[in-house]
PQR file with spaces between the fields and no chain letter, atoms N, CA, C, O and H, PARSE charges and radii, in Angstrom:
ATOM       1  N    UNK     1      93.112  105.688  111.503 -0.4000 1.5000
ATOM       2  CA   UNK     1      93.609  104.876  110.418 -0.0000 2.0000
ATOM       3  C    UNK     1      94.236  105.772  109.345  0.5500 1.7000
ATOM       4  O    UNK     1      95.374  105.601  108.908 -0.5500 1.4000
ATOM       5  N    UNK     2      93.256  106.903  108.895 -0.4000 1.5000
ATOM       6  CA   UNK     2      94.154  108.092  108.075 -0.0000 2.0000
ATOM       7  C    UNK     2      95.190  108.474  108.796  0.5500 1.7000
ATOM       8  O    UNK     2      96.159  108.388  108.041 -0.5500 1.4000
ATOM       9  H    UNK     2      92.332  107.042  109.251  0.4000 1.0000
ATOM      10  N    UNK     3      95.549  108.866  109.881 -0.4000 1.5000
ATOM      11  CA   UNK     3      96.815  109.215  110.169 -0.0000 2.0000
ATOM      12  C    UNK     3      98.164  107.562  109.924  0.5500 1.7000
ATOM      13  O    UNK     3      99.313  107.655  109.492 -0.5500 1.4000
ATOM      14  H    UNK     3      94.762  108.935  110.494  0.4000 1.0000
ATOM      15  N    UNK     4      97.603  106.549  110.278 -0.4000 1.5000
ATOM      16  CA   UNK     4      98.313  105.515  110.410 -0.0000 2.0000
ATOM      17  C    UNK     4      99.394  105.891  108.637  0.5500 1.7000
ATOM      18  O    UNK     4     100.610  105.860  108.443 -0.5500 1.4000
ATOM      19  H    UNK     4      96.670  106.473  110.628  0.4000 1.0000
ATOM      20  N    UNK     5      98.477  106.141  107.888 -0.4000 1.5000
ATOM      21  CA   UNK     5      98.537  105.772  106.202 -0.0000 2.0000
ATOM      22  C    UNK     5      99.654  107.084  106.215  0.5500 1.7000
ATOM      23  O    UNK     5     100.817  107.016  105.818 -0.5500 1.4000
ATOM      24  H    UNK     5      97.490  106.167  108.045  0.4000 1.0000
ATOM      25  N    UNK     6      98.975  108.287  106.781 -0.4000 1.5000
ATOM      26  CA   UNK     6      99.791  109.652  106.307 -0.0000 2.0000
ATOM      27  C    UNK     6     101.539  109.403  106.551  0.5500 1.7000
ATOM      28  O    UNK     6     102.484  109.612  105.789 -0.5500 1.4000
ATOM      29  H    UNK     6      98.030  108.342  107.104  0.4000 1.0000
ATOM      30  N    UNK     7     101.476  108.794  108.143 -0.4000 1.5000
ATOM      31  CA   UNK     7     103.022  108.713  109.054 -0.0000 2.0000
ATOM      32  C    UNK     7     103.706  107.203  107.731  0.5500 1.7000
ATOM      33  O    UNK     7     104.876  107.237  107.352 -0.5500 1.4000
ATOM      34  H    UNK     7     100.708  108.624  108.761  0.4000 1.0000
ATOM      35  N    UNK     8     103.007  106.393  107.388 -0.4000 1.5000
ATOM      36  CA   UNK     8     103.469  105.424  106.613 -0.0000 2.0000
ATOM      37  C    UNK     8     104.027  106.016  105.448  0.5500 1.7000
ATOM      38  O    UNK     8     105.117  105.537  105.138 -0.5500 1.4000
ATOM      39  H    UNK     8     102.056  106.365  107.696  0.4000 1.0000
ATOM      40  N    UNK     9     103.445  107.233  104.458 -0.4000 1.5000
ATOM      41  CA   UNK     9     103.585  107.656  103.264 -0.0000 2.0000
ATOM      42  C    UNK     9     104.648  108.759  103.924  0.5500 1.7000
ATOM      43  O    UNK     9     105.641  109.030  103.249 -0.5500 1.4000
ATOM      44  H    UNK     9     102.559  107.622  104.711  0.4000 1.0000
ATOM      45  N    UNK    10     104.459  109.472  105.357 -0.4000 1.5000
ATOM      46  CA   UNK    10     105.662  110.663  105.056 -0.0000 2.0000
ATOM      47  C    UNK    10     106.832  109.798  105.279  0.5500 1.7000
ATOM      48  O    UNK    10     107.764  110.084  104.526 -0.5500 1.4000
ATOM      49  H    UNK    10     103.652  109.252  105.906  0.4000 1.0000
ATOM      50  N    UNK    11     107.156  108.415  106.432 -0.4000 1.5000
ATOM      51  CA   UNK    11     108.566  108.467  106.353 -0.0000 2.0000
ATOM      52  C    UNK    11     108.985  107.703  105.253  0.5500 1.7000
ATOM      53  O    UNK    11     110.162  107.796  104.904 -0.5500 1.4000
ATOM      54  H    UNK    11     106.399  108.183  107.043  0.4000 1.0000
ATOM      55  N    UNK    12     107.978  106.734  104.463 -0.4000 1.5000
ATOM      56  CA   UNK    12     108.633  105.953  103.132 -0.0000 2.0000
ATOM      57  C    UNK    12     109.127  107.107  102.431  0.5500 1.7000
ATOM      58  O    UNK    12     110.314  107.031  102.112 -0.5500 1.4000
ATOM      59  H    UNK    12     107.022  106.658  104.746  0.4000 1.0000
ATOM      60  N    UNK    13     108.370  108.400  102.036 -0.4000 1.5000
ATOM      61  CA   UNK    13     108.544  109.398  101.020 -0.0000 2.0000
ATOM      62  C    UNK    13     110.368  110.133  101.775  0.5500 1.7000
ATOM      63  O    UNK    13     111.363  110.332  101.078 -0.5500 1.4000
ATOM      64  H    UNK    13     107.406  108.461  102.294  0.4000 1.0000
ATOM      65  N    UNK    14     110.298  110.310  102.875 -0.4000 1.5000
ATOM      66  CA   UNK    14     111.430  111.304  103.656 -0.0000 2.0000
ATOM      67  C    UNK    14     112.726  109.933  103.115  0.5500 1.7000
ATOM      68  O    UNK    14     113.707  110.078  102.386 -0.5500 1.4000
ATOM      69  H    UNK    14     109.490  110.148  103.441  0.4000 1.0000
ATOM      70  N    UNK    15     112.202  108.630  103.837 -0.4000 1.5000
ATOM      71  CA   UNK    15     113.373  107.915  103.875 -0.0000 2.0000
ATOM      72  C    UNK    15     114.147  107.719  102.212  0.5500 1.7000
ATOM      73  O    UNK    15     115.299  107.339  102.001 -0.5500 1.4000
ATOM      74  H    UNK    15     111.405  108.512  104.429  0.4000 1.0000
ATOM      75  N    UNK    16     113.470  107.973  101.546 -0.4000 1.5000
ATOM      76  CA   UNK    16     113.721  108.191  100.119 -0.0000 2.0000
ATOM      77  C    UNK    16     114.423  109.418   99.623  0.5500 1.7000
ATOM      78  O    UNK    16     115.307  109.445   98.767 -0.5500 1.4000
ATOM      79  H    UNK    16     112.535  108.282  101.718  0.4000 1.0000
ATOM      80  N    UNK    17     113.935  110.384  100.248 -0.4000 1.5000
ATOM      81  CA   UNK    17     114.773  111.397   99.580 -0.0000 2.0000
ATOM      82  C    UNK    17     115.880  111.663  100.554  0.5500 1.7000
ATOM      83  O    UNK    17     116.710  112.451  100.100 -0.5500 1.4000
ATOM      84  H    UNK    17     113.217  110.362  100.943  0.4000 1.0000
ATOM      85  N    UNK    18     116.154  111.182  101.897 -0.4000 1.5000
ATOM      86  CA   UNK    18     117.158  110.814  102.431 -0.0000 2.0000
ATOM      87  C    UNK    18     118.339  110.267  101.939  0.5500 1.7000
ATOM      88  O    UNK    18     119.466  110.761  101.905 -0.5500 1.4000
ATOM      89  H    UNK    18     115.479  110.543  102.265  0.4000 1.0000
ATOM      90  N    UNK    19     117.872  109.006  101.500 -0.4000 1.5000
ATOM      91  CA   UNK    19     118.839  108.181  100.563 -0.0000 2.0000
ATOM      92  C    UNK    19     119.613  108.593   99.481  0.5500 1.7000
ATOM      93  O    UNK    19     120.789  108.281   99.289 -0.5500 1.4000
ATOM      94  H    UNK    19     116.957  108.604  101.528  0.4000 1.0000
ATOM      95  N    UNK    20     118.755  109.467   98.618 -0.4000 1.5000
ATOM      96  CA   UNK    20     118.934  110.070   97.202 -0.0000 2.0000
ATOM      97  C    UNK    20     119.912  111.470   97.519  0.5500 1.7000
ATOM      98  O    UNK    20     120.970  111.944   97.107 -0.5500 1.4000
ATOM      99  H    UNK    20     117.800  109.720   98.773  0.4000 1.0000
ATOM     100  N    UNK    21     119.090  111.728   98.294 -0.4000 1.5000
ATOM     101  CA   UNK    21     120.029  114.031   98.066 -0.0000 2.0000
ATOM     102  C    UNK    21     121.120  114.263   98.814  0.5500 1.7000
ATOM     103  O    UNK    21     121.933  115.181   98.927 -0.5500 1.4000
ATOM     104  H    UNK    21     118.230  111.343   98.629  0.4000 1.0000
ATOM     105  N    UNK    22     120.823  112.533   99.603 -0.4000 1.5000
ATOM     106  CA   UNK    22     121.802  113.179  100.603 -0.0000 2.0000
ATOM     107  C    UNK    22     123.281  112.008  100.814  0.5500 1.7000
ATOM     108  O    UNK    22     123.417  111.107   99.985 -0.5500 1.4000
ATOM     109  H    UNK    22     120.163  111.788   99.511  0.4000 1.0000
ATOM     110  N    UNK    23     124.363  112.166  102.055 -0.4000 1.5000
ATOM     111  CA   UNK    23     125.153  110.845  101.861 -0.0000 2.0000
ATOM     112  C    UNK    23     124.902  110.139  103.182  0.5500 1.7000
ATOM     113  O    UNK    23     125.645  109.293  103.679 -0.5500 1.4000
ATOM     114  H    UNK    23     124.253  112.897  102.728  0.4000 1.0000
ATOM     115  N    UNK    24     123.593  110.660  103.766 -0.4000 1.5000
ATOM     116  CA   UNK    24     123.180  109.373  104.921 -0.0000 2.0000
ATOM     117  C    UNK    24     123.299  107.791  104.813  0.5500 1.7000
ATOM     118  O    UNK    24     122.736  107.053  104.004 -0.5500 1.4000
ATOM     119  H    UNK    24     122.990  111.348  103.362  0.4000 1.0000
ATOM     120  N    UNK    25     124.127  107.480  105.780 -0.4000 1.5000
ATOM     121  CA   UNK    25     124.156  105.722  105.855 -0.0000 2.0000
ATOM     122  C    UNK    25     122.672  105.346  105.696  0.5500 1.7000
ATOM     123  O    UNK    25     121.656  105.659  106.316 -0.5500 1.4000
ATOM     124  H    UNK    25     124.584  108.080  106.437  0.4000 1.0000
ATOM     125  N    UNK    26     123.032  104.226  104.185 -0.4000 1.5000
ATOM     126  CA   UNK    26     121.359  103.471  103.663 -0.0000 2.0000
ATOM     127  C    UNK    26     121.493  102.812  104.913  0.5500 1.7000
ATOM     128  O    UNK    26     120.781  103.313  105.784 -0.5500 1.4000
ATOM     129  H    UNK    26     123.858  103.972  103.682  0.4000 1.0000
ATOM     130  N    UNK    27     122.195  101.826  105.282 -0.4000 1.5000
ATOM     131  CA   UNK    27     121.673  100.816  105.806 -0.0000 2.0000
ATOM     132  C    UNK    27     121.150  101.769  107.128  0.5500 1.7000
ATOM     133  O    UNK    27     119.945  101.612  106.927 -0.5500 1.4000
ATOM     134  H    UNK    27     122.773  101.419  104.575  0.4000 1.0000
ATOM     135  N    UNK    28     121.183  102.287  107.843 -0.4000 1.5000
ATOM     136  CA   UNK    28     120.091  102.858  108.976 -0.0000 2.0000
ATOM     137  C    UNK    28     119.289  103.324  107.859  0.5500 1.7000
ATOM     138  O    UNK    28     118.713  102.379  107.320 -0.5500 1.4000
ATOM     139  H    UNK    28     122.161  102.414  108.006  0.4000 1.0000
ATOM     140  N    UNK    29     119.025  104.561  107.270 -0.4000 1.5000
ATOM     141  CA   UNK    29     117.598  104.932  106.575 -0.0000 2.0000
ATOM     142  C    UNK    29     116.668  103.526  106.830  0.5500 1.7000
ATOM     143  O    UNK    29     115.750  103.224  107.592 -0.5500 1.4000
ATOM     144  H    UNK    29     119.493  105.329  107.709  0.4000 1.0000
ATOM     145  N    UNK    30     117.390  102.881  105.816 -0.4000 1.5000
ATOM     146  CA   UNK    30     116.548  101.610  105.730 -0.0000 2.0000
ATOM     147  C    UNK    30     116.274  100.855  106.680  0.5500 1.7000
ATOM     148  O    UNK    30     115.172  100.317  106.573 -0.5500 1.4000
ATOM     149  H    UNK    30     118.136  103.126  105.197  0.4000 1.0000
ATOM     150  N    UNK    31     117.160  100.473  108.043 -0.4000 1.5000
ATOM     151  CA   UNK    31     116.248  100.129  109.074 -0.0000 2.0000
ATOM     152  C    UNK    31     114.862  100.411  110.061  0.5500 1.7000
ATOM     153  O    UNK    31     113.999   99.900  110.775 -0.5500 1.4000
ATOM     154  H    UNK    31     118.055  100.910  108.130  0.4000 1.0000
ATOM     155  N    UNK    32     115.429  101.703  109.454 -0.4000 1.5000
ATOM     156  CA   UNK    32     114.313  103.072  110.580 -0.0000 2.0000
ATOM     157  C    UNK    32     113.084  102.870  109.807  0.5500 1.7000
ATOM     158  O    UNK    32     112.108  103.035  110.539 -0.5500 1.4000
ATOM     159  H    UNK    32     116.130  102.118  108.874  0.4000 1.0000
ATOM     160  N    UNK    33     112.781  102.589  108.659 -0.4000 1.5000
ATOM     161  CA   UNK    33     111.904  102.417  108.007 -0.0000 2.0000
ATOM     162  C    UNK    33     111.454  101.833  107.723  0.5500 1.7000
ATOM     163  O    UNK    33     110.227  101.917  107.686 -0.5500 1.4000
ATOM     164  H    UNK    33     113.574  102.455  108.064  0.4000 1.0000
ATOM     165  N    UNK    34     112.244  100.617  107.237 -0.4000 1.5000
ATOM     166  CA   UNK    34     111.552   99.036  108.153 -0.0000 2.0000
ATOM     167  C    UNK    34     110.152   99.064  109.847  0.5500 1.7000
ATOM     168  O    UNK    34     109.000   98.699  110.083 -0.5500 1.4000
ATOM     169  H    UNK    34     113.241  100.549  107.267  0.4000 1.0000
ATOM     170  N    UNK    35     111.278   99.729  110.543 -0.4000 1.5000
ATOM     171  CA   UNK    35     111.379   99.456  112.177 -0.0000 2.0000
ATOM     172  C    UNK    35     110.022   99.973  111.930  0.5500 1.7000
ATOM     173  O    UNK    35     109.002   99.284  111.890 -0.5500 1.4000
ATOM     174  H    UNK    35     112.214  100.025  110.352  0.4000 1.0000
ATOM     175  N    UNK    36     110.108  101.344  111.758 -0.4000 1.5000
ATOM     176  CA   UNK    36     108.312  101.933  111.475 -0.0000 2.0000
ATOM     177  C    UNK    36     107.494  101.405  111.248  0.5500 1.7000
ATOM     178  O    UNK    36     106.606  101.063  112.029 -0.5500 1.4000
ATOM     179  H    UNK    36     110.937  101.903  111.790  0.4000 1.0000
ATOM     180  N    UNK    37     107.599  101.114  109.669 -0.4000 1.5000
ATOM     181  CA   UNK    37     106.744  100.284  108.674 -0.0000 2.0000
ATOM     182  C    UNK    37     105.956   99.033  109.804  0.5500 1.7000
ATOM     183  O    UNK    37     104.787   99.119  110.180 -0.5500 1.4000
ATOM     184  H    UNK    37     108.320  101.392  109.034  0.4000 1.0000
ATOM     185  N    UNK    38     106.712   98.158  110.110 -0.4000 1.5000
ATOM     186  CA   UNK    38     106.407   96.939  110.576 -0.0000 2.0000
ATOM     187  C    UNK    38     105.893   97.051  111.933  0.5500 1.7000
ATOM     188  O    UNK    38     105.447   96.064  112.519 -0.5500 1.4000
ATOM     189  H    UNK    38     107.661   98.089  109.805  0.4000 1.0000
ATOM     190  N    UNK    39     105.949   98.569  112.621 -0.4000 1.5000
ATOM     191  CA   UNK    39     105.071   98.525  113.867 -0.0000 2.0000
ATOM     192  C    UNK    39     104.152   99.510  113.658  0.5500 1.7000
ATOM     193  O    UNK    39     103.682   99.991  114.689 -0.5500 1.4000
ATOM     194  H    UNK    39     106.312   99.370  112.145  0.4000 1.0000
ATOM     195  N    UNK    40     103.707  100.010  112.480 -0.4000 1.5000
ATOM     196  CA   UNK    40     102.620  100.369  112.063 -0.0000 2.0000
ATOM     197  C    UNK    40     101.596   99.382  111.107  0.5500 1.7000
ATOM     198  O    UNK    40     100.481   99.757  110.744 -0.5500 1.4000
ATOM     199  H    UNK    40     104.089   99.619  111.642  0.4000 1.0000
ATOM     200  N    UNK    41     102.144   98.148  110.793 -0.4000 1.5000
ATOM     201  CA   UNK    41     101.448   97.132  110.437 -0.0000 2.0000
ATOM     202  C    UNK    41     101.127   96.094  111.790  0.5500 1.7000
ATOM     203  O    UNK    41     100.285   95.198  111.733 -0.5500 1.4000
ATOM     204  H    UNK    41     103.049   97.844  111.087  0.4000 1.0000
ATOM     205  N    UNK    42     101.915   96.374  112.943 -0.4000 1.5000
ATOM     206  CA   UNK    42     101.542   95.709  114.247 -0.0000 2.0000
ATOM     207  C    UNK    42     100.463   96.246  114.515  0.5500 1.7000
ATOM     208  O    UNK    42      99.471   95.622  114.891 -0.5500 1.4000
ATOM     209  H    UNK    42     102.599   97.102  112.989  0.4000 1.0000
ATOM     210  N    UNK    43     100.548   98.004  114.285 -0.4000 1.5000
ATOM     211  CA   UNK    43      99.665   98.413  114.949 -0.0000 2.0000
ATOM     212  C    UNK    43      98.200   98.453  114.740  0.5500 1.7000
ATOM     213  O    UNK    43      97.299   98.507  115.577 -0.5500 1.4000
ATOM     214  H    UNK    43     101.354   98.511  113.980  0.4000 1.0000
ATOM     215  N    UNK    44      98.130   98.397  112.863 -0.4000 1.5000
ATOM     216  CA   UNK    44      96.876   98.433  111.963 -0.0000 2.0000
ATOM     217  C    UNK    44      96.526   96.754  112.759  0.5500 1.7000
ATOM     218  O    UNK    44      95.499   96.667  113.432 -0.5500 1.4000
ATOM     219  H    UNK    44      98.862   98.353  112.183  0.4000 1.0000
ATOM     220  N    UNK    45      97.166   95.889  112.656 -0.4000 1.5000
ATOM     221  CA   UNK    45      96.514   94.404  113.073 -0.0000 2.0000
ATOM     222  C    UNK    45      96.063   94.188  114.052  0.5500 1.7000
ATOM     223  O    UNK    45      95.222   93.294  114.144 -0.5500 1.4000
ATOM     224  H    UNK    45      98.000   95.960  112.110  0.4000 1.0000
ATOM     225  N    UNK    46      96.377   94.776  114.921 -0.4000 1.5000
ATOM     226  CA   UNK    46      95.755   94.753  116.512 -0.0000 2.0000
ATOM     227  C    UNK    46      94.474   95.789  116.593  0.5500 1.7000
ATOM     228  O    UNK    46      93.616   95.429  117.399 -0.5500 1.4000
ATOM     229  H    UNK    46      97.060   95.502  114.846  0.4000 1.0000
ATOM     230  N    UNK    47      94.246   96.843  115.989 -0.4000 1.5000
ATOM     231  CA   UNK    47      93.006   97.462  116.147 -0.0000 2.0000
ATOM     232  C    UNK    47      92.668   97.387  115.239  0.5500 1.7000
ATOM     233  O    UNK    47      92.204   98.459  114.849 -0.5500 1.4000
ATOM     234  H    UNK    47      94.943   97.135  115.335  0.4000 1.0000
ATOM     235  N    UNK    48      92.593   96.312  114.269 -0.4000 1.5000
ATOM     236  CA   UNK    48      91.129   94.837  113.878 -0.0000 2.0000
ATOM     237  C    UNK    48      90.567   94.370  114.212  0.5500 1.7000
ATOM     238  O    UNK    48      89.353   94.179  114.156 -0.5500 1.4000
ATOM     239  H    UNK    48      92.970   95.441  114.585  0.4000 1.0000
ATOM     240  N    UNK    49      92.169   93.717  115.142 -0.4000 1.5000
ATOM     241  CA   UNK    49      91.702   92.316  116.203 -0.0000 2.0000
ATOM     242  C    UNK    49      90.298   92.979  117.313  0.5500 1.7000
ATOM     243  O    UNK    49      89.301   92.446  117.801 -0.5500 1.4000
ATOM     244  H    UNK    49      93.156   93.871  115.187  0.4000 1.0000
ATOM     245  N    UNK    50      90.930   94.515  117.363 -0.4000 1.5000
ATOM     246  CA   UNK    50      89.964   94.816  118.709 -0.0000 2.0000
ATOM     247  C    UNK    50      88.377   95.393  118.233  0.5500 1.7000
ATOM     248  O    UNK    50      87.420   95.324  119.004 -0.5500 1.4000
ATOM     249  H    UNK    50      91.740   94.947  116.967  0.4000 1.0000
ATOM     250  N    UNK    51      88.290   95.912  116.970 -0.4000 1.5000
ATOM     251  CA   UNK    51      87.316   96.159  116.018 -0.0000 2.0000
ATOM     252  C    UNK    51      86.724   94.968  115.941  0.5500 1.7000
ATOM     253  O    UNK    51      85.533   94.979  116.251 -0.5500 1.4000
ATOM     254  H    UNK    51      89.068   95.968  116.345  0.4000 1.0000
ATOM     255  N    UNK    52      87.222   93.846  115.595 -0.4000 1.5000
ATOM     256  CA   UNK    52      86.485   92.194  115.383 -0.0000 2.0000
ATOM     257  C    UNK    52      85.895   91.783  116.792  0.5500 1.7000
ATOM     258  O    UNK    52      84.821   91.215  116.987 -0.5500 1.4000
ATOM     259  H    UNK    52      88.190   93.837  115.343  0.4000 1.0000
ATOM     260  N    UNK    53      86.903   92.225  117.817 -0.4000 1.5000
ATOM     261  CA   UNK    53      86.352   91.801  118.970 -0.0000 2.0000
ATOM     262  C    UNK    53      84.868   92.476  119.335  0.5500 1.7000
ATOM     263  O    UNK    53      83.820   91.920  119.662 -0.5500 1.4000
ATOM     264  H    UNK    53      87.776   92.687  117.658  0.4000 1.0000
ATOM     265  N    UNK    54      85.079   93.427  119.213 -0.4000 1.5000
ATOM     266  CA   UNK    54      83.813   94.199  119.727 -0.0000 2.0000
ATOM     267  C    UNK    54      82.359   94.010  119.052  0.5500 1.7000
ATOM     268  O    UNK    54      81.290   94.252  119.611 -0.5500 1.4000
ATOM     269  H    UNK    54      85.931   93.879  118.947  0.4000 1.0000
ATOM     270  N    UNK    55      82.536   93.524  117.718 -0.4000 1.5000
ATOM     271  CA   UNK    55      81.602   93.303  116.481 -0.0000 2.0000
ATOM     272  C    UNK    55      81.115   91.876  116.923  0.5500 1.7000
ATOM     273  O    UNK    55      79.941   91.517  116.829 -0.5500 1.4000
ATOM     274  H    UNK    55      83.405   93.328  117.264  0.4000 1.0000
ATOM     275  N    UNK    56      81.880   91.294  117.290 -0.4000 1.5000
ATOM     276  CA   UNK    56      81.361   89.561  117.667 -0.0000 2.0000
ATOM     277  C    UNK    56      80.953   89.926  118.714  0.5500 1.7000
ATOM     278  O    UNK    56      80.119   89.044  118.918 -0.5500 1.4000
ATOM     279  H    UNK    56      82.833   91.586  117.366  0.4000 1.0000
ATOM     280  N    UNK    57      80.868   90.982  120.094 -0.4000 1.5000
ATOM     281  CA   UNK    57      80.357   90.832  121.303 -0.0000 2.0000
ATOM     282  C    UNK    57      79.276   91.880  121.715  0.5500 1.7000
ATOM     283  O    UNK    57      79.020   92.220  122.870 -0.5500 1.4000
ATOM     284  H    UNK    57      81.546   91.699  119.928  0.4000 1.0000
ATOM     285  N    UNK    58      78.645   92.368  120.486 -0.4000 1.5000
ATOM     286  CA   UNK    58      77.448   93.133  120.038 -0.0000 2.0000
ATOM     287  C    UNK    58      76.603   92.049  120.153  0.5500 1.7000
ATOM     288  O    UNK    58      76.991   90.939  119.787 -0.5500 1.4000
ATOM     289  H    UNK    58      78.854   92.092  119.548  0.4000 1.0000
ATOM     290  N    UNK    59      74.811   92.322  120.901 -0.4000 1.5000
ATOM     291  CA   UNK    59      74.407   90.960  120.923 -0.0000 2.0000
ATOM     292  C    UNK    59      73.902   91.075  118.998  0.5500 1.7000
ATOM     293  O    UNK    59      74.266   90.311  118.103 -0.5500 1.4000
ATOM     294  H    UNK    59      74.496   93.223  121.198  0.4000 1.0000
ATOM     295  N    UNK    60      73.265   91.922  118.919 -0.4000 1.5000
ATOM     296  CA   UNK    60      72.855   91.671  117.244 -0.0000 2.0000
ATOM     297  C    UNK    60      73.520   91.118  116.475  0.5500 1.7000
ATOM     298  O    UNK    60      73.095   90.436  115.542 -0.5500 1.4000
ATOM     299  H    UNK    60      72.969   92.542  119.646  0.4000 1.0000
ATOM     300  N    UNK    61      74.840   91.358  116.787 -0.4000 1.5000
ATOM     301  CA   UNK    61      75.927   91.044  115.538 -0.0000 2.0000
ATOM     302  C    UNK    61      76.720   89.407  115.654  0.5500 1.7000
ATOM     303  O    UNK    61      77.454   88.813  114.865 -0.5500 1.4000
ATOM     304  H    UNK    61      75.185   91.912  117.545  0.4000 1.0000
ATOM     305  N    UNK    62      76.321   89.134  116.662 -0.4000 1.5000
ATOM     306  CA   UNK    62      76.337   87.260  117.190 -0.0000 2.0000
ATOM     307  C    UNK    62      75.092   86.967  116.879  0.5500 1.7000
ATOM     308  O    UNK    62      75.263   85.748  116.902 -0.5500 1.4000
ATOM     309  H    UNK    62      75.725   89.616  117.303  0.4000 1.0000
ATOM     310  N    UNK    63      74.004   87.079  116.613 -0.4000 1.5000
ATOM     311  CA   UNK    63      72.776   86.239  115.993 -0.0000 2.0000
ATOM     312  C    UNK    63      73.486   86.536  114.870  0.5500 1.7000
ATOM     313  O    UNK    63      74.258   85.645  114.518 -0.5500 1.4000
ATOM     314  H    UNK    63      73.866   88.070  116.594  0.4000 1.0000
ATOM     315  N    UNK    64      73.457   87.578  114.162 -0.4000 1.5000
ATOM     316  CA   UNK    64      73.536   87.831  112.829 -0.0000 2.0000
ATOM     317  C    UNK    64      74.367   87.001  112.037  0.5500 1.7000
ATOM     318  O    UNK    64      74.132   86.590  110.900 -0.5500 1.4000
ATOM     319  H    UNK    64      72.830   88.302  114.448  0.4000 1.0000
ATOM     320  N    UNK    65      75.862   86.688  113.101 -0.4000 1.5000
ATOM     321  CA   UNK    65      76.860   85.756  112.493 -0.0000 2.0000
ATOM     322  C    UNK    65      76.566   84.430  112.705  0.5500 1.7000
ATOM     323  O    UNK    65      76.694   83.925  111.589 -0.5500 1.4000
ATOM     324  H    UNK    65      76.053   87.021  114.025  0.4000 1.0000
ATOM     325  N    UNK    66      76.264   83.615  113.438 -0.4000 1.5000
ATOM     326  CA   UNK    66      75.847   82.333  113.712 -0.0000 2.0000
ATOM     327  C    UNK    66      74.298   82.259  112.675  0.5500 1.7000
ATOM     328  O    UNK    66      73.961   81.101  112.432 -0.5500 1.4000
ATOM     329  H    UNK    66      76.159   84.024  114.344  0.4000 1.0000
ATOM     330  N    UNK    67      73.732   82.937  112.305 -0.4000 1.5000
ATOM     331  CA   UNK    67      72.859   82.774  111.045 -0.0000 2.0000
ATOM     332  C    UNK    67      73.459   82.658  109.602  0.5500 1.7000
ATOM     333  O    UNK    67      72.999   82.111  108.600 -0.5500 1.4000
ATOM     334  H    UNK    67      74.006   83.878  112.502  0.4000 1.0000
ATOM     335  N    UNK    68      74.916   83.508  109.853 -0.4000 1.5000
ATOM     336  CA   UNK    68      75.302   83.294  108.615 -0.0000 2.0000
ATOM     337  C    UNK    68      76.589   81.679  108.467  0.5500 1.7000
ATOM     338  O    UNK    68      77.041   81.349  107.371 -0.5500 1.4000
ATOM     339  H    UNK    68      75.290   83.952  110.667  0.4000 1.0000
């Protein structure tokens, strides 16, 4: 998950000073960083889903929830 955050903060930070220092076409910067962004938020959501899965199919942790 720390690495997920690091690769999120280096290319927002790169795609930025891309934009700024240099005369790279925005509109790619800005797709590529999008494109990232949004399959590193695919990726954080799915190993939840699989974190949640595993937590509900603990037997302790199914009494525990159906009590609550």
């Amino acid at each position: 998950m720390a690495l997920m955050f690091l690769l999120f903060l280096l290319v927002n930070l790169t795609c930025a000073l891309l934009v700024k220092m240099s005369d790279a076409q925005v509109k790619t910067v800005v797709l590529v960083r999008v494109a990232i962004n949004d399959s590193l938020f695919v990726l954080c959501a799915v190993s939840l889903s699989v974190c949640l899965y595993k937590v509900a199919k603990m037997s302790l942790a199914s009494i525990y929830l159906e009590s609550k």
